[in-house]
C-alpha positions in Angstrom: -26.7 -6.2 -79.4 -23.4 -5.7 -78.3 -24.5 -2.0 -76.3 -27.3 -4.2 -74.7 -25.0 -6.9 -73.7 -22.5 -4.5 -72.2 -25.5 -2.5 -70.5 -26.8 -5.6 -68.6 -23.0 -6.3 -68.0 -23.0 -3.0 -66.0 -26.2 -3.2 -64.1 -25.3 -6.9 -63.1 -21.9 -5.0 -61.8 -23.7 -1.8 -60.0 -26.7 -4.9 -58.3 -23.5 -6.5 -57.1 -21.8 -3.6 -55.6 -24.4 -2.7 -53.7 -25.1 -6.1 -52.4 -21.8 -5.8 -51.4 -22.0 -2.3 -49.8 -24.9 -3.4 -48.0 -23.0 -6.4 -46.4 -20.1 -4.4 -45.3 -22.1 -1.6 -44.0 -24.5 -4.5 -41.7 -21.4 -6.0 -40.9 -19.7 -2.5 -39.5 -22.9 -1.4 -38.2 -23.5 -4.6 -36.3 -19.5 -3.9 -34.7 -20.1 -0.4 -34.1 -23.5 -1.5 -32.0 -21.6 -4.8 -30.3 -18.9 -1.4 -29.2 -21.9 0.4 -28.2 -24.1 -1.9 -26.3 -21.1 -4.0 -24.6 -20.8 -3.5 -20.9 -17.7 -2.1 -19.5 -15.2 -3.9 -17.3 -12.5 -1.6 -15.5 -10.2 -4.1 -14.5 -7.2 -3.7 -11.6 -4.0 -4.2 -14.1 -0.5 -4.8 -12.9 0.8 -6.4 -16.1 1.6 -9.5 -14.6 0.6 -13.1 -15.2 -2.5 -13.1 -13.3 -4.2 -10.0 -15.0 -2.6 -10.8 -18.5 -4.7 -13.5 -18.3 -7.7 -12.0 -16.5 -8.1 -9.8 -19.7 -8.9 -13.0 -22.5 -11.1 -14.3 -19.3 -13.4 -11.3 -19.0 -13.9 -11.2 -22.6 -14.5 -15.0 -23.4 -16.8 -15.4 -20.0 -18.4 -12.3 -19.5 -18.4 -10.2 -23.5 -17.4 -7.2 -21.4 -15.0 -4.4 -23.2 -12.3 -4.6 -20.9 -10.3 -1.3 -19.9 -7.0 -1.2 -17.8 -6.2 0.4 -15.0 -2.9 0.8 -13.5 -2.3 2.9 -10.8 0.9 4.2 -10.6 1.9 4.0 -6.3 6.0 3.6 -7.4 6.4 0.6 -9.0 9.2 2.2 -11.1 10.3 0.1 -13.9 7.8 -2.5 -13.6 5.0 0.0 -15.4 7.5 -0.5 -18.8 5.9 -1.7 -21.8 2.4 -2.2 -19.8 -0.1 -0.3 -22.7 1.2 -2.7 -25.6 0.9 -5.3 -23.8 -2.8 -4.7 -22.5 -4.0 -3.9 -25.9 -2.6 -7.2 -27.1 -4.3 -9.2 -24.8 -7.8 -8.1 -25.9 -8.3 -4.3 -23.6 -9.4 -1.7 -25.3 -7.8 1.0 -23.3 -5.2 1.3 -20.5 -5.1 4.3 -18.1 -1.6 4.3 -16.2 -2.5 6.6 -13.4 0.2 8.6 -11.9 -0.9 8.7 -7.8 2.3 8.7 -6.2 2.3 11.9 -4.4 -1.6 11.6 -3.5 -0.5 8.4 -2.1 2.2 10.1 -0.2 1.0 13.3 1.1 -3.2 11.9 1.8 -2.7 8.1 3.0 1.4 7.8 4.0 1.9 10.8 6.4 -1.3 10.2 8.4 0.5 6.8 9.2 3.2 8.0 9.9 1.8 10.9 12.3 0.0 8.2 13.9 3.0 5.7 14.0 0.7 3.1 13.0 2.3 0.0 13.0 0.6 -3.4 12.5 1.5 -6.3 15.4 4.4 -4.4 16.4 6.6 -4.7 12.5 4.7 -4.5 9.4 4.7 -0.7 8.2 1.7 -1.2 6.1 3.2 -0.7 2.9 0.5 -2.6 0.9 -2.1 -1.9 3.0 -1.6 1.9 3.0 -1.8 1.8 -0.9 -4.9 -0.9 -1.7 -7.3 2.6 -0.5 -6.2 5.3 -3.0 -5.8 2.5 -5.9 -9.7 1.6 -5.2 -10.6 5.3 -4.8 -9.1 5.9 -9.1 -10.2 2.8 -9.9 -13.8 4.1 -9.0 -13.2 7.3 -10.9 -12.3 5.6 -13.9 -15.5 3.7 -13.6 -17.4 6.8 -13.3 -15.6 8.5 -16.1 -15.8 5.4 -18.3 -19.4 4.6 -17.6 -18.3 0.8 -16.5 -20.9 -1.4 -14.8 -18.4 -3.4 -12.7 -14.8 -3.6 -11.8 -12.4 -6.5 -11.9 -9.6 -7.9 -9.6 -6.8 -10.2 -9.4 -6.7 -10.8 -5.7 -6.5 -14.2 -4.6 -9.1 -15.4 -2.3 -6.8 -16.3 0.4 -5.3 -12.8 1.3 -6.4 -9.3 2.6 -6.2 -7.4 -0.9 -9.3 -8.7 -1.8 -10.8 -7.5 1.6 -9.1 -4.1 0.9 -10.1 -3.8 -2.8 -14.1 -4.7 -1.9 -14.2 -2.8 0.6 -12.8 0.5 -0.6 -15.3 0.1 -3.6 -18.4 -1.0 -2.1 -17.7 2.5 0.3 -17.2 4.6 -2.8 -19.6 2.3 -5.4 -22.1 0.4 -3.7 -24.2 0.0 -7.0 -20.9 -1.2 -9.1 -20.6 -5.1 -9.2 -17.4 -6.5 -8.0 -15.7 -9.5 -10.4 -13.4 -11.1 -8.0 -11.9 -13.9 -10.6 -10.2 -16.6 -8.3 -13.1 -16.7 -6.4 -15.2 -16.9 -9.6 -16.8 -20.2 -10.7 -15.6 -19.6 -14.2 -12.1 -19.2 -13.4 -10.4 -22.6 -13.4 -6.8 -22.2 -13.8 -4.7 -23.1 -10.8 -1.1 -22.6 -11.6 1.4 -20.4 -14.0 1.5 -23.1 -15.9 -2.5 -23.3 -17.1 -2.2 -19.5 -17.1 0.5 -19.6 -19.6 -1.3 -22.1 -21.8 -4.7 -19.9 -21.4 -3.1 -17.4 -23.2 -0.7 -19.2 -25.3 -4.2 -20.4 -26.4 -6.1 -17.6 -26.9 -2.9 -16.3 -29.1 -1.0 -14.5 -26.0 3.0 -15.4 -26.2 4.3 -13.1 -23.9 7.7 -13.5 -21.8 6.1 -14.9 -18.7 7.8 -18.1 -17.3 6.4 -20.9 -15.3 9.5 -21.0 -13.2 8.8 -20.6 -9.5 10.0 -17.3 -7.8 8.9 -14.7 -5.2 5.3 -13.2 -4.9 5.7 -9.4 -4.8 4.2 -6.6 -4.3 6.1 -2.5 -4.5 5.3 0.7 -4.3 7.6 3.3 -3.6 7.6 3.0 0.2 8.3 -0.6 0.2 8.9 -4.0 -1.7 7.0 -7.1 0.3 8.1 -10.8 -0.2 6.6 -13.9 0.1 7.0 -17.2 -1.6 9.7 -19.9 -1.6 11.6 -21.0 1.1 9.4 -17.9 2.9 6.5 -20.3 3.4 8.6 -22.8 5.7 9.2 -20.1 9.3 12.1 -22.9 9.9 13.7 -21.9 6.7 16.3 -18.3 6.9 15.7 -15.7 3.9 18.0 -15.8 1.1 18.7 -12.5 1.3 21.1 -12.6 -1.0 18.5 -13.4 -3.9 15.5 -11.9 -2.2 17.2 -8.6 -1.6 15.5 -5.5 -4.2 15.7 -2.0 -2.3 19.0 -2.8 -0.1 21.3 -4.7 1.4 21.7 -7.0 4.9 23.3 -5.3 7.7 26.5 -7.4 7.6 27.1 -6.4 3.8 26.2 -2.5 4.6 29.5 -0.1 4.8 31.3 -0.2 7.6 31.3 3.8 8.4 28.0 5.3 9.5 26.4 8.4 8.1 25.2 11.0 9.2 21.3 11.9 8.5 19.2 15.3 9.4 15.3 15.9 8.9 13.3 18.7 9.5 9.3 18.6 10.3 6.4 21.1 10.2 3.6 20.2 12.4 4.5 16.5 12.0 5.0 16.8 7.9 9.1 16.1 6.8 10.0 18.9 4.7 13.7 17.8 4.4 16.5 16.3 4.4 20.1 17.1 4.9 19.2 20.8 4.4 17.7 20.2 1.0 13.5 21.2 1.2 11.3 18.5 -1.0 7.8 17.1 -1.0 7.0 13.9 0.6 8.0 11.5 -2.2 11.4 13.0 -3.3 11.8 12.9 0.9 10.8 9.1 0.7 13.0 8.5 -2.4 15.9 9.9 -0.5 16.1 8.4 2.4 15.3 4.8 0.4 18.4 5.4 -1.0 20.0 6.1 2.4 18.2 3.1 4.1 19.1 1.0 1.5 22.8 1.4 1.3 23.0 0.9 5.1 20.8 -2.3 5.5 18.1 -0.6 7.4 14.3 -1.7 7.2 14.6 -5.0 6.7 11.9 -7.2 8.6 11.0 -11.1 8.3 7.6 -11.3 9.7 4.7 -14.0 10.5 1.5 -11.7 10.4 -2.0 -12.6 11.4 -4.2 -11.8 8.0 -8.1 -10.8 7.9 -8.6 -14.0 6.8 -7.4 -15.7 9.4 -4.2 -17.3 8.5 -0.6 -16.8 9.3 1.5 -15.9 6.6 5.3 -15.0 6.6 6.8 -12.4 4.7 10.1 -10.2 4.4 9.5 -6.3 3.7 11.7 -3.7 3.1 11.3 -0.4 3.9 14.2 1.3 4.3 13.0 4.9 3.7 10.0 4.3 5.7 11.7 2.8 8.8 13.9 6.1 8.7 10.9 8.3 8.5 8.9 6.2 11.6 12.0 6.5 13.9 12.6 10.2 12.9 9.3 11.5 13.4 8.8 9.5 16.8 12.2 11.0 17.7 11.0 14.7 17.3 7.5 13.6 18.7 8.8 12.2 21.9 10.3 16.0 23.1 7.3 17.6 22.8 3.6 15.8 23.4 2.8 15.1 26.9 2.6 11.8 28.9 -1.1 11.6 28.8 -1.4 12.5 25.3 1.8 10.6 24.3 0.4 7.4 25.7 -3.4 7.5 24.4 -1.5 8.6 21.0 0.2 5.0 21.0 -3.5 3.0 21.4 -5.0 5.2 18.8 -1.6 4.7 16.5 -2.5 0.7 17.1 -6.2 1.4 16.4 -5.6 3.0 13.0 -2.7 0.1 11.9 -6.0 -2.0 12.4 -8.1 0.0 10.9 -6.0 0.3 7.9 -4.8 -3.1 7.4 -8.6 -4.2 7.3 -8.9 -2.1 4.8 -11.6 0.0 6.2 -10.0 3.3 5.1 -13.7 5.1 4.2 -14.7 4.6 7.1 -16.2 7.6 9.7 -14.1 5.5 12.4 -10.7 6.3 10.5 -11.6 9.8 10.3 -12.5 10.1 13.8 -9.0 8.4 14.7 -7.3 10.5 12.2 -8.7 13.6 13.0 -7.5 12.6 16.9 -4.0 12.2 15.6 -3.8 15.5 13.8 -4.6 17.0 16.2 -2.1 16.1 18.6 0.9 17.0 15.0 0.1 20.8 15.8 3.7 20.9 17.5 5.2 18.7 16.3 7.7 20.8 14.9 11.5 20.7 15.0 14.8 19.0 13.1 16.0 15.4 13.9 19.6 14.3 13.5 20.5 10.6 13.6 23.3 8.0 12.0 22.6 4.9 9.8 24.8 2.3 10.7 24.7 -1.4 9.5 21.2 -1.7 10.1 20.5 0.6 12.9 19.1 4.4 13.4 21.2 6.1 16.2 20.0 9.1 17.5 22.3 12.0 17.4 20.2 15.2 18.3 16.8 16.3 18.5 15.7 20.3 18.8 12.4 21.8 18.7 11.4 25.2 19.9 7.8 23.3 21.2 10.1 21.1 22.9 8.7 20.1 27.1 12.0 18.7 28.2 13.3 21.0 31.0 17.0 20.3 31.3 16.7 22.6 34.7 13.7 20.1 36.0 15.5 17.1 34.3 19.1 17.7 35.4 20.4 15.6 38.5 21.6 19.0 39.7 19.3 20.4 42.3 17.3 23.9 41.0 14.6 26.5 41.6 12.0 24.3 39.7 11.8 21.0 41.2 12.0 20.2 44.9 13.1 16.4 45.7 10.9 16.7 48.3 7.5 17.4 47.0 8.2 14.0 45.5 7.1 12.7 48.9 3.6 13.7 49.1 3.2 12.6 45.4 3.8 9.2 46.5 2.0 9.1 49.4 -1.4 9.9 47.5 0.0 8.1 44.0 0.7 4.6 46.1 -2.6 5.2 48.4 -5.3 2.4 46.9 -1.9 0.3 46.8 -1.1 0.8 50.3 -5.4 0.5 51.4 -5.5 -2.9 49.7 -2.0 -4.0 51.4 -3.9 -3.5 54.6 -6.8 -5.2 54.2 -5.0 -8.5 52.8 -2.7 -7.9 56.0 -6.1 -7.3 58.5 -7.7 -10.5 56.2 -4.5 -12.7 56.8 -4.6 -12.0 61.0 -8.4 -12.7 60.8 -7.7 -16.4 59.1 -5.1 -17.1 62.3 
């Protein structure tokens, strides 16, 4: 009785275990398929506030599996710490993508061959970068099989317009989640973004206190924000301040800079030969310890708007100046000037965000064209604010110093200048006498 007793015992045990197996193994088959069959998000990930929360968002809304994407452009310290924090909102994966000198060497130095410069001041820092972050972002996609990719542009500035566009060129059939302009987004504020994820089990050290919007990379820092958003109010420099110093507080001995260029390319500085970035790091640290690159602006956006901003770009204002400096020896007039309106063009064309485009290759291609000579070494002094020229040699170099020189020579003849005129000032001097032959008719 008892071996009958203990035998039922043991079938009763084994009927149970199995029960058992059969629930865990439905309950890991049915994760392993909810992995399997869940769409794919590749969402645009800073680690700030905005995409923090974007993460919980995509998930709750949308049941994507959410992967990260931060694209390194310079940010520097701000990339610390980004992977735990990413998985602990919800991602499943975080790519930090190292692009710095792609971003240099295939997006920085064609503006600066080009001196493109938008409304006379802004030195495109953002802009230039919003193109090669789309064009990873869209390789991730591809390599992660993602249906859609997700950013946390607000619906009042031009990265959104930069972002969509640079991924509808490179993506047409990957859907866009824009989530400020999405119906399902309704937070308004820091503070329902902190309680979002405070509520979704998300303490992180964000704080609801006011301070600047910004945006770096490692050819400039951009602020807006604060007493910014009032043009009557002056910049508190001394709290807005990240990559230098004012003019007043820069030393009070100048220094002493030289750069070399091949065919429009710096290749270095001070006698030292680097790549692109390390030349851009340098003369940051240069531009920044003498107060240069520092601009307040009020630009007009895609959009429509006016918005102010300060930027600094201290190693960026250097490298503008310097390059125009060698540049200005050698093109010719003709070229020099249609140069400028095609400089203009691709600032536009850039801060649009229309980088894929066959118009900014066409512009592009113009401008290096005209960099084949552009060869030579640059020397110039930083000085509270201000880039003085102090030499400029080029073996490509047009100026003449027997032509240019006040002193009479074999090369120019003051009076050829005569006949120049004459035929220069002719439609001038034709119109002048009909007005004069029109005035005596109306006597």
């Amino acid at each position: 009785m008892h071996k009958i007793t203990l035998a039922i015992r043991m079938e009763m045990m084994y009927i149970e275990m199995q029960k058992e197996f059969h629930e865990k193994f439905f309950l890991f088959q049915k994760h392993l398929e909810d992995i399997v069959m869940k769409e794919k998000v590749i969402l645009a990930y800073s680690g700030g506030l905005d995409t923090t929360a974007i993460i919980p968002w995509l998930k709750e809304n949308f049941d994507y599996d959410v992967v990260c994407v931060c694209i390194d452009c310079g940010q520097g310290e701000e990339l610390d710490g980004l992977e735990e924090r990413a998985k602990s909102c919800g991602a499943s994966k975080l790519y930090i993508e190292d692009v710095i000198d792609e971003f240099c060497d295939e997006y920085i130095v064609p503006c600066v061959q080009a001196h493109a410069v938008y409304e006379n001041k802004y030195l495109l820092g953002t802009s230039m970068a919003r193109p090669v972050i789309a064009k990873r972002l869209v390789e991730i996609a591809r390599k992660e099989g993602a249906t859609a990719i997700c950013h946390g542009a607000t619906g009042k500035g031009n990265d959104q317009i930069r972002f969509e566009l640079g991924i509808k060129a490179l993506a047409p059939d990957l859907k866009i989640i824009a989530a400020w302009r999405n119906d399902k987004w309704t937070m308004n504020s820091r503070e329902e973004e902190i309680e979002y994820c405070k509520a979704h089990g998300i303490n992180l050290p964000f704080s609801a206190d006011s301070s600047y919007s910004r945006d770096r990379n490692l050819w400039h820092i951009s602020h807006e924000g604060l007493e910014l958003e009032d043009p009557a109010n002056e910049p508190n420099f001394d709290h807005l301040l990240v990559l230098g110093t004012t003019p007043e507080k820069a030393p009070d001995e100048g220094e002493y800079v030289t750069m070399t260029f091949e065919k429009g390319i710096p290749v270095s500085v001070n006698g030292q030969k680097m790549k692109v970035s390390d030349i851009i790091r340098t003369l940051n640290a240069l531009g920044g310890k003498h107060g240069i690159g520092i601009v307040d602006i009020v630009e007009n956006r895609v959009v429509g708007m006016k918005s102010r901003g300060v930027y600094e770009t201290p190693g960026g204002t250097i490298l503008y100046e310097a390059h125009q400096q060698l540049e200005e020896l050698i093109l010719d007039r003709d070229t020099y000037a249609l140069k400028a309106d095609m400089g203009n063009k691709l600032a536009q064309i850039v801060y649009e965000g229309k980088w894929f485009t066959p118009l900014r290759e066409a512009v592009q291609a113009f401008i290096e064209s005209t960099q084949q000579y552009v060869t030579g070494e640059v020397k110039f002094k930083l000085y509270k604010g201000n880039i003085i020229k102090a030499g400029t040699t080029s073996p490509y170099s047009l100026y003449n110093e027997s032509i240019a020189s006040f002193t009479t020579g074999d090369l120019y003849d003051h009076h050829d200048a005569e006949g120049f005129i004459n035929l220069f000032g002719l439609s001038c001097k034709v119109r002048a006498m009909k007005m004069q032959e029109i005035e005596k008719g109306n006597k």
